[in-house]
N, C-alpha and C positions, 0 to 999 in steps of 0.2 A: 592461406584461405583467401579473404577478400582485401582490397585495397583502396580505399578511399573516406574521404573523410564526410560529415553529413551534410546533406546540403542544407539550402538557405530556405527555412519554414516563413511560413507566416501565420499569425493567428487573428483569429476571429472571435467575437463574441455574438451570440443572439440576445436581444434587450428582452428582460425578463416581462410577463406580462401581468396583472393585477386582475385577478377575476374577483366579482364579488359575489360573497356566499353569506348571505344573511346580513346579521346587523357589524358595521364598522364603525371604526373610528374614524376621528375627523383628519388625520394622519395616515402617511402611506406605511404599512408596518411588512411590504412584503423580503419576508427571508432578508436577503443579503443586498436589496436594491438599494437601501440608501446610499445617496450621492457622496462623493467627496466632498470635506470640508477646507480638506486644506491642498488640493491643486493637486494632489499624486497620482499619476498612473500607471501605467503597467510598468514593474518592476521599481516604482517608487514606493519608499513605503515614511514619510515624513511622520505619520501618529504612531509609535511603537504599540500601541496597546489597543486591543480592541474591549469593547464595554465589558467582558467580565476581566480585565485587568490583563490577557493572558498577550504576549507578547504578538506581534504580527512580522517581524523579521527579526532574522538573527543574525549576529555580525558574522562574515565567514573568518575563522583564528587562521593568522598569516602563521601556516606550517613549512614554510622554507626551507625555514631555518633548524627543523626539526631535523627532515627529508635530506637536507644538506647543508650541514653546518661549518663551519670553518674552524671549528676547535671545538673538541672532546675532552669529559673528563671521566675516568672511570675509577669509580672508588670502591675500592674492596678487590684491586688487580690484583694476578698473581698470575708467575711464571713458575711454581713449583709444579713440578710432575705429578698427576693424581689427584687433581683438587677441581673442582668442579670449574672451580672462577679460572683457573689456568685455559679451559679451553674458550670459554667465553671469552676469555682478555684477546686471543690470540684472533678468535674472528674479527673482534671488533677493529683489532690493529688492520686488517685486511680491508674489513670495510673502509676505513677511515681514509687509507690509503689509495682506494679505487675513486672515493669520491672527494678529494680534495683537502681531507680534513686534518689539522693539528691533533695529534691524542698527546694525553696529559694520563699516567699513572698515578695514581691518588692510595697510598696504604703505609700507616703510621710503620707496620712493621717491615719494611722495605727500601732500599736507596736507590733499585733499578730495578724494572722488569723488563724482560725481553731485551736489554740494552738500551731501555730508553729509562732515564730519570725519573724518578718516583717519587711523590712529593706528600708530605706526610699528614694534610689535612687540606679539606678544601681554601683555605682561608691563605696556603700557600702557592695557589695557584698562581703560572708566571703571565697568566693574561686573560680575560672576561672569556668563559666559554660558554656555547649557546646549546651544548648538550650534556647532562652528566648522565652517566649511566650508574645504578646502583647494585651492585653485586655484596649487599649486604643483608642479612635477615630483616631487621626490624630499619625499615627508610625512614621514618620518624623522625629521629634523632636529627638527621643529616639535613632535612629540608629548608629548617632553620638556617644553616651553614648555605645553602643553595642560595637561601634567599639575600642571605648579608654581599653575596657574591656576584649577585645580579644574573645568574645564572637562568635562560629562558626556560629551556625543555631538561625533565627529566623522564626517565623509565629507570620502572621500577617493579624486579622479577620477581621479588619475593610471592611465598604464595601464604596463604592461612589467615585471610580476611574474610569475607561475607559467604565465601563458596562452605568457607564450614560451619557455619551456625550464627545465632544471636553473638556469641566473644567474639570471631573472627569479623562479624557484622560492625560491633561496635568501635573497634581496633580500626577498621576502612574508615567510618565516620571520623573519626578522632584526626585518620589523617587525610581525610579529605576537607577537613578544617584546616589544617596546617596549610594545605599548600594553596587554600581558596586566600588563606591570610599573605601569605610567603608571595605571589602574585605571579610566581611560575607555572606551566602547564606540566602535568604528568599523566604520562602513559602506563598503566598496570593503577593498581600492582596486578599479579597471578596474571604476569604477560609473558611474551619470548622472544626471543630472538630472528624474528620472521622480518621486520622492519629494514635487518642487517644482513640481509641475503643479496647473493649475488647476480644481478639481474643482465641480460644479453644485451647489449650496445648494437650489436649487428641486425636486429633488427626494425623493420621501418613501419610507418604507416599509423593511424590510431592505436591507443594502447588499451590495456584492461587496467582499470584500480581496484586493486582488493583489501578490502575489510573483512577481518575474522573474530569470530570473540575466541573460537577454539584453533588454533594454529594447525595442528592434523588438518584440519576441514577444510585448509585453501591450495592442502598441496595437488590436487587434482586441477587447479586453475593456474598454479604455478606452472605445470609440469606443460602448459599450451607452450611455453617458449620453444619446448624441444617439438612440434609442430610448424613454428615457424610465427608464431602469436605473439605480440610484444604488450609484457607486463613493467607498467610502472611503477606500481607505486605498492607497498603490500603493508598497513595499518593491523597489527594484533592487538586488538582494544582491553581483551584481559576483564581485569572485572571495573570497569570504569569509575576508579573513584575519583576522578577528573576529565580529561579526554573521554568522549562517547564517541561512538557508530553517528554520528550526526554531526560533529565535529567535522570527523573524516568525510563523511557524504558532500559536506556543503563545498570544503577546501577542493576536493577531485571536481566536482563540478563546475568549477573555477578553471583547472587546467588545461591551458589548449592543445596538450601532448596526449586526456584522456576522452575514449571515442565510448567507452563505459565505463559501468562501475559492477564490480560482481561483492558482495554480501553474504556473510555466514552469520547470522542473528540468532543467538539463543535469548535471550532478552532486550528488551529497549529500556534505556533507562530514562527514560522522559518524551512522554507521547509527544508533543507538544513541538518537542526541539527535534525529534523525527519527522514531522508532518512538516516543517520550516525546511528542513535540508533536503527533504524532496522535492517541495514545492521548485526550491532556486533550480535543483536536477532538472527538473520539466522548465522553465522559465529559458534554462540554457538548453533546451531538447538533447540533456545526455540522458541516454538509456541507464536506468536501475534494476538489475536483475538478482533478486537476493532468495536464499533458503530461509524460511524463520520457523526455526524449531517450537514446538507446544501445540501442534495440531491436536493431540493428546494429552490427558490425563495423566497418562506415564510418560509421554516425553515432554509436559510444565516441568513434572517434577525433577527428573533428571536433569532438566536446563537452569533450574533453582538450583539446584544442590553442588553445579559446575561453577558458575559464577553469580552465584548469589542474584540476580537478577528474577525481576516479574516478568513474569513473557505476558501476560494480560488475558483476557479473554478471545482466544482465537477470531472467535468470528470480526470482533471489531478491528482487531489488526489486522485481518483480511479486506475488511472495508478501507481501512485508511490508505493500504497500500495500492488499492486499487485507484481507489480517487485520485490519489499523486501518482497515477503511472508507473507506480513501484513492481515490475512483475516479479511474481511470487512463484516460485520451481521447488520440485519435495525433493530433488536429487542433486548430488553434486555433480554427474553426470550432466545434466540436465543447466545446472549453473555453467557450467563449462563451456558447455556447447552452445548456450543461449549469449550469454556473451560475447562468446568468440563473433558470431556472425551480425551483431549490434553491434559492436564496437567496430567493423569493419564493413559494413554495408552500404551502400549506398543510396538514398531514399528513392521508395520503389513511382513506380512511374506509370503501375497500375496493381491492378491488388487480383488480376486472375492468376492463378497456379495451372500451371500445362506437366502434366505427366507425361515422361518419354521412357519406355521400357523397352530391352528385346525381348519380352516375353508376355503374353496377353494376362497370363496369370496373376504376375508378379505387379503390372500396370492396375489393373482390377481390384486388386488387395491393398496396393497403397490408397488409388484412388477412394477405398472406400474408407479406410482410415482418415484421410487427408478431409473426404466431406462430414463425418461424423467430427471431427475437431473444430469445422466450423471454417475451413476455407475452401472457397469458390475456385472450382474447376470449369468456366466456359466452354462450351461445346466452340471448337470451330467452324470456323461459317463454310457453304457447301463448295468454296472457292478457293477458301486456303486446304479444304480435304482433296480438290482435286487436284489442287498444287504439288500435295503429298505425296496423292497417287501415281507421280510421276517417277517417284524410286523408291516407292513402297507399293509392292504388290496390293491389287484391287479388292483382293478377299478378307483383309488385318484390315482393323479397324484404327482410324485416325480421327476421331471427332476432340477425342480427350476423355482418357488417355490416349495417346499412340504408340504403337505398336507397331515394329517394321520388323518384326518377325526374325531380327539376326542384325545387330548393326553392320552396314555395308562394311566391307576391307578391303586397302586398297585401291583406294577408287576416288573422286570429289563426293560421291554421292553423299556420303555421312554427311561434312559439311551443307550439303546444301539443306538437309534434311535439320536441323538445328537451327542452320539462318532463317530457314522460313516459320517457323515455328517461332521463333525470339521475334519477327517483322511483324505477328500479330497485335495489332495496339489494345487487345481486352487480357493479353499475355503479360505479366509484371515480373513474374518467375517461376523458371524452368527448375524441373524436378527429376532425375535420373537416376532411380532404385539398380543398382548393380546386387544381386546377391550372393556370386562370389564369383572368381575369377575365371575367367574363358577363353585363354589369351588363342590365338591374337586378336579375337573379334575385344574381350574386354580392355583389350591395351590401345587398341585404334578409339576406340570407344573413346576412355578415357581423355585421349590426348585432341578426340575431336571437341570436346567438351571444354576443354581447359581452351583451346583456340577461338570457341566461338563466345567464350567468355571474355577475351579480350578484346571485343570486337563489338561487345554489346554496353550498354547502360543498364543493363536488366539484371537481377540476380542468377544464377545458375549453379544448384544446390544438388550433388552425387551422394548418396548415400552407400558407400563399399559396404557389402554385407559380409564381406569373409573375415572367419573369426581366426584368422592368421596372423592378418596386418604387416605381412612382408613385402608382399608384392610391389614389385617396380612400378608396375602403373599406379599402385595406393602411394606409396612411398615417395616417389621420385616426381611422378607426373603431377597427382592430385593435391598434394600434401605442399610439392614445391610452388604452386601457382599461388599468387597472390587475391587472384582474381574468382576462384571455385571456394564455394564453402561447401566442406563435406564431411559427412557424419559418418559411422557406422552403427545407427539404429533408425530406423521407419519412424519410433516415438520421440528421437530426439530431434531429428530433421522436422517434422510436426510442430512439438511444442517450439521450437526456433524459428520458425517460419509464421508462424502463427504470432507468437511474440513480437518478431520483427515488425508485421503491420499493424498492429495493436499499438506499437508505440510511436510508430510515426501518423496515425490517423488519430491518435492523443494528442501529441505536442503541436499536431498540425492545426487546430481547433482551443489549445489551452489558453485556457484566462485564470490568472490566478482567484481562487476563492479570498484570501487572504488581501486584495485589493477590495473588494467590497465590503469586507465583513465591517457591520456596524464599529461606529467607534463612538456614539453619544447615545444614550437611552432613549427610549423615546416613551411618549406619554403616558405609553401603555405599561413599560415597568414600571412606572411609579403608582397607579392604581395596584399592579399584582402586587407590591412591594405590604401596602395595605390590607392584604388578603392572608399573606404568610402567615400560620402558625406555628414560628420554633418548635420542633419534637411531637410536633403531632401528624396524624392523615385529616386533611380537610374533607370535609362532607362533600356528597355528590353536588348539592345546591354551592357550598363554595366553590371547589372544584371549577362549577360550568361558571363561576362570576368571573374567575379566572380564566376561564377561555373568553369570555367575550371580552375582556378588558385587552384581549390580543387580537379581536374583530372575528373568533370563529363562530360559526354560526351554531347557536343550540334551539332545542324545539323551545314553543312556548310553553310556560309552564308556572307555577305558584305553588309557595312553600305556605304550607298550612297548618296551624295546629289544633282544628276544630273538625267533626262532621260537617257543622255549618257552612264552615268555611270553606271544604272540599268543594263541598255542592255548587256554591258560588263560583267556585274557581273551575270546575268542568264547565260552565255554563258559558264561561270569559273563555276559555282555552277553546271551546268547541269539541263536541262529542265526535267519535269515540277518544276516551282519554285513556291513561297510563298513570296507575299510581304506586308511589315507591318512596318507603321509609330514608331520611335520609339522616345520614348523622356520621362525626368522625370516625369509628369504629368501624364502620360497616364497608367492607373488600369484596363479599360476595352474596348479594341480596336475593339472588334466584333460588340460591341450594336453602335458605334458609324458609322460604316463602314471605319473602319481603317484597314482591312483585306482582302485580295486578297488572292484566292486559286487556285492551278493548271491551272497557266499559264502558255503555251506551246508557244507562239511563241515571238518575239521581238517587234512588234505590242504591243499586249497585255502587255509587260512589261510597253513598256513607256504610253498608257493609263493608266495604274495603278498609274504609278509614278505620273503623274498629277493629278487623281481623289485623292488621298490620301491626297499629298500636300496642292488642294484646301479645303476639307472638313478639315484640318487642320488649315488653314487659316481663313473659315467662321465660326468655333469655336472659333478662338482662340486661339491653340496650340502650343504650341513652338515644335520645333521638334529638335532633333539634328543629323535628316535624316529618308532614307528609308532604314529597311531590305530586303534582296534578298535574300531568303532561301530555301535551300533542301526542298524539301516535301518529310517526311515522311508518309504511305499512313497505313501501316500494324501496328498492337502491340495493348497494353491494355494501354488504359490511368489512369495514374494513380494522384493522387497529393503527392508533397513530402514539408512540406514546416518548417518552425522555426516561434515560437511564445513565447513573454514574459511573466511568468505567475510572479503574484505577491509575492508569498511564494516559488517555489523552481525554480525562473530564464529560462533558457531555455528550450524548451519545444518542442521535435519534433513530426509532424504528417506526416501520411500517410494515403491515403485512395483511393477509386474511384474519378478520377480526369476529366478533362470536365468538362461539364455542368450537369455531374452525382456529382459531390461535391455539388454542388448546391441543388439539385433536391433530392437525399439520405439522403447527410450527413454521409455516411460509410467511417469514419475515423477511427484511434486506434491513440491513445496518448504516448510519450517516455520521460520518463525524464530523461535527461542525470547525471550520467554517465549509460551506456547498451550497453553491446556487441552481437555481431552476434545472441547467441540465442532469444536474448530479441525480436530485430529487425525481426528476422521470428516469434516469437510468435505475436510481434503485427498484421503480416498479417496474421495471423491465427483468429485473433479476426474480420475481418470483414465480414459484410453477402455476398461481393460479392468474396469474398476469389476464388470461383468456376472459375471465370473469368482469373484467372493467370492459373491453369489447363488447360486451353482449356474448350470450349462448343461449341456445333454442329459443329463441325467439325476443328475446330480453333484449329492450335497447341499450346501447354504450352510454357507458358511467361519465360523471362530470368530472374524468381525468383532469382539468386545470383547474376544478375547484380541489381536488383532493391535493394535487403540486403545491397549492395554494397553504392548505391546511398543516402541511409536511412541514412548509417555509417558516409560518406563523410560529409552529413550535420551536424549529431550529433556534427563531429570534428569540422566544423566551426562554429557552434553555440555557443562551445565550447572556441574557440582560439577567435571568434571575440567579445563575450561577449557583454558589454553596447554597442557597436557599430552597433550592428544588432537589431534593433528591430523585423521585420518581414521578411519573406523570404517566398516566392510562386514561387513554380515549377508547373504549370498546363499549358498543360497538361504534365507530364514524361511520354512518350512515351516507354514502355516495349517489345519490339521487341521478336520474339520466340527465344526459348533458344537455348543459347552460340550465341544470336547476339546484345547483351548489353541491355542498356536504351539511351534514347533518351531525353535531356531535352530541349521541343519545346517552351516555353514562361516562364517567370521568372519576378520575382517582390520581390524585396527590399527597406524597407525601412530603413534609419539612423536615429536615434534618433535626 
């Protein structure tokens, strides 16, 4: 396929900007802008801990010695005929053999396997070894022994830990205490044998690292070697009751032999130490291309019941992967092919896509697939079309796509027709849908293709569509170049291409979140800290104390527990007012008729005041008063709110707020830590995005007062941590721009 390694990024940050929306603090509290305190920057990280205690880097474990050790022990060998271990002992001898390594046979009842010397407990081993393998039921026992041995890495195959229930659950616990104590790293248990496969030396150029939790799931990424694709490194994580998919993410990220990283995730076992081993992936611009099973309801569950793991709440693990540049693929197909052409690409040198087809059809059909997915086909300009037209007939159309109606044969023309096409500088890469073979026009084709590919700096991506896969020109020509990456699907070449630019216009631009993220509280957690009520929902009126104690703006308003006192207070607030029963109990005060709107006169106040009260009292409802509030009449309602997730902690959303959160569901997902640009990307991801612009006539929304408000909560989700479980802002009123937000009702709950 392709041959080269990545080039040399640079990144950038845009300095976040402070809009003010109502009343603030005397303090800058925006999102993630507090400064360093202690001198670190990019890729320093000297405070481990950011303000809710949670780590900000993580060591990467020196797996070396795992990957290539210099003496093996395996315990539970066997050369008997018919025994499971016998064939396992026999690869391992193979491995061990390919890669350098001393094996040591470890089994009480034995004096030699395979003709090497068998030694009948750990403890009689003849020299420190830095891997044991355990080919016994229950590894428990042995870890102990591991540990008096000094023993680094174990794996460990057994299976009927957490993948089977609560027993098998608490049995992994048991020993993933052992070996946290023992000070050894272990792989499994319910792992395989994939780590010990035999991998192709004759191969050059970037490699692929793969991670599996299910070892089936990576033979499709294995199998690139017989392509010509070189795999280093192959991690079966099993049910991690030690070593994770984050482990291995950080460690490949580190290697200067891996050009990516490919991923089979059925669960994460720890948000936190996943968002860390991405981050270093982006920090080092190696691409991440992983599958993570539980897009579903029935496949959370089946990915529970494999390896005992939480896969989480989809959508937020969608969000997290996103932010870290992690691209997310539902196919192994799809992992395969996407790798392959990151891990060997070369960073693109523009971002137009040019379609070359011999047939107007076949050109027209990609092309429209290729713009619906979201990559730009530039028309060529009326100069390089008459460049074209020079050996491609007048009447075929060469804007982009083009179309030369039969690629030349035997002739220069093919070539010239490729070079001029690749000489465009709005051209980054070329695209050649073959849909099956034609020879000799598809064989010159081919080989014109593979030549102007070594000739270029540009990508140059064939998609063979025949569903044979013998052909000489596939086989031999395409398949042999280093320099062609070629697919055999329209949707793989797509999501791959598409991928490709996605991740070098990520890492090109990346600042880690994790260098900013506060690391001291600031004044404003220690007022909300005074507002907490352990095990309860805070009222609307505490609620908003706790937003402004974060500087966001709420209407004016007064808690009242009088007629009298209403009247006063519309009079102070200024007419028309808003009145609303407030008290900890109360989640939805509309459906109940707990809500008064545009009240204009003093009458009408104290009516309210007593209807409110009473339907409060034939409920039931404690109250700890009446609000008397500003009506706000103009703006975009939006929702801003903080949710717990169970694998990466807090968890910020935004979306159309009202009774349109309800009714849509057009939220976007943030997982702290993320700055400014994150926060306008995720308002970019929602369908009613158009509604902060203005429509029919409506001016544009105070977009940097809303970024603003996003940031505010991040930080206190942040600083208040276990204290906050939930937070609802609905509706955040977004007033037209440069006249802030507005946060019109609010709802927290304490743990």
């Amino acid at each position: 396929m392709l041959g080269s390694t990545h080039g040399t990024l640079t990144t950038h940050s845009r300095p976040a900007r402070v809009v003010a929306c109502g009343e603030q603090p005397p303090h800058t509290v925006h999102g993630m802008s507090e400064p360093h305190r202690d001198g670190g920057g990019q890729g320093a990280c000297p405070v481990d801990r950011d303000v809710s205690g949670r780590p900000l880097h993580a060591p990467v474990p020196d797996l070396d010695r795992f990957f290539r050790p210099e003496s093996v022990a395996v315990i539970g060998a066997s050369d008997r005929e018919g025994r499971p271990n016998t064939g396992i002992t026999r690869q391992l001898i193979a491995w061990a053999e390919r890669v350098g390594a001393r094996l040591h046979p470890v089994n009480p009842g034995r004096t030699e396997v395979f003709g090497r010397p068998c030694h009948a407990g750990v403890a009689d081993l003849p020299e420190p070894v830095d891997l044991a393998v355990l080919l016994v039921g229950d590894p428990l026992p042995v870890i102990e022994q591991l540990a008096e041995a000094k023993v680094k890495f174990a794996v460990a195959f057994a299976s009927g830990f957490a993948e089977t229930g609560e027993r098998g659950a608490a049995a992994q616990d048991r020993l993933a205490e052992a070996v946290t104590r023992s000070g050894l790293r272990l792989l499994g248990p319910n792992t395989n044998l994939n780590a010990f496969e035999k991998f192709r030396t004759d191969l050059d150029g970037p490699a692929i690292a793969l991670i599996t939790q299910s070892g089936h799931q990576g033979r499709p990424v294995f199998s690139l070697q017989e392509l010509g694709i070189r795999l280093s490194h192959w991690a079966p994580t099993g049910n991690e009751a030690d070593l994770e998919t984050a482990d291995f993410l950080s460690y490949f990220a580190t290697r200067p032999e891996v050009g990516a990283i490919a991923a089979y995730v059925e669960g994460l076992k720890d948000g936190r130490s996943f968002l860390l081993a991405a981050d270093r992936a982006a920090r080092n611009k190696v691409p991440v291309v992983a599958v993570k099973v539980g897009r579903t309801e029935t496949g959370a569950r089946t990915a529970a019941s494999h390896t005992g793991k939480l896969t989480g709440a989809d959508e937020v693990v969608d969000a997290a992967m996103r932010q870290f540049g992690v691209i997310r693929v539902d196919g192994l197909d799809e992992l395969q092919d996407t790798a392959a052409l990151l891990a060997r690409a070369r960073k693109p040198t523009a971002e137009g896509v040019a379609v070359y087809s011999i047939s107007g059809g076949t050109g027209a059909h990609f092309a429209d697939l290729a713009t619906a997915a979201g990559l730009r086909l530039p028309p060529l300009g009326a100069a390089k079309q008459a460049e074209l037209h020079q050996w491609i007939p007048d009447y075929l159309h060469v804007a982009n796509p083009v179309d030369n109606g039969g690629h030349p044969v035997g002739d220069w023309r093919g070539h010239k027709i490729l070079d001029a096409i690749l000489a465009d500088p709005s051209i980054g890469i070329l695209i050649c849908p073959i849909t099956g073979p034609f020879p000799p026009m598809s064989d010159k084709l081919a080989q014109d293709l593979v030549d102007a590919a070594e000739q270029t700096d540009k990508l140059v991506c064939v998609v063979w569509g025949s569903p044979v896969g013998t052909e000489d020109a596939y086989r031999s020509t395409l398949l042999g170049s280093t320099r062609v990456a070629t697919f055999r699907t329209f949707a793989n070449c797509i999501t791959a291409v598409r991928a490709y630019l996605d991740h070098h216009r990520f890492v090109d631009g990346y600042r880690s979140p994790f260098d900013d993220a506060p690391r001291v509280l600031s004044p404003s957690a220690r007022k909300a800290h005074a507002l907490m009520r352990p095990g309860q929902q805070l009222s609307e009126h505490a609620a908003k104390q706790l937003l402004r104690a974060y500087g966001i703006r709420v209407p004016r308003e007064q808690l009242v527990t009088s007629a009298a006192a209403a009247v006063r207070a519309a009079s102070l607030v200024g007419y028309p007012v808003v009145m609303k029963a407030s008290g900890p109990q109360l989640a939805h005060k509309t459906e109940l008729g707990l809500v008064k709107v545009h009240l204009t006169s003093a009458s009408q106040v104290r009516d309210a005041y007593r209807e409110l009260t009473d339907i409060a009292r034939y409920e039931d409802i404690p109250l700890d008063g009446v609000l008397v509030c500003q009506m706000i009449e103009r703006g975009v309602e939006m929702v801003v709110g903080v949710t717990r997730d169970s694998l990466f902690g807090p968890t910020v959303t935004v979306g159309l707020g009202g009774v349109l959160v309800e009714v849509l569901q057009d939220v976007a997902v943030g997982v702290p830590p993320f700055g400014e640009d994150q926060a306008r990307a995720m308002l970019d991801e929602l369908r009613g995005r158009a509604l902060l612009d203005g429509v029919r006539g409506a001016p544009p929304a105070d977009i940097d007062a809303l970024v603003e408000v996003v940031l505010r909560v991040q930080r206190m989700a942040l600083e208040l941590g276990d204290e906050l479980a939930e937070l609802d802002i609905n509706p955040l009123v977004v007033l037209p721009r440069g006249q802030g937000a507005v946060a019109l009702d609010a709802l927290a709950v304490c743990p």
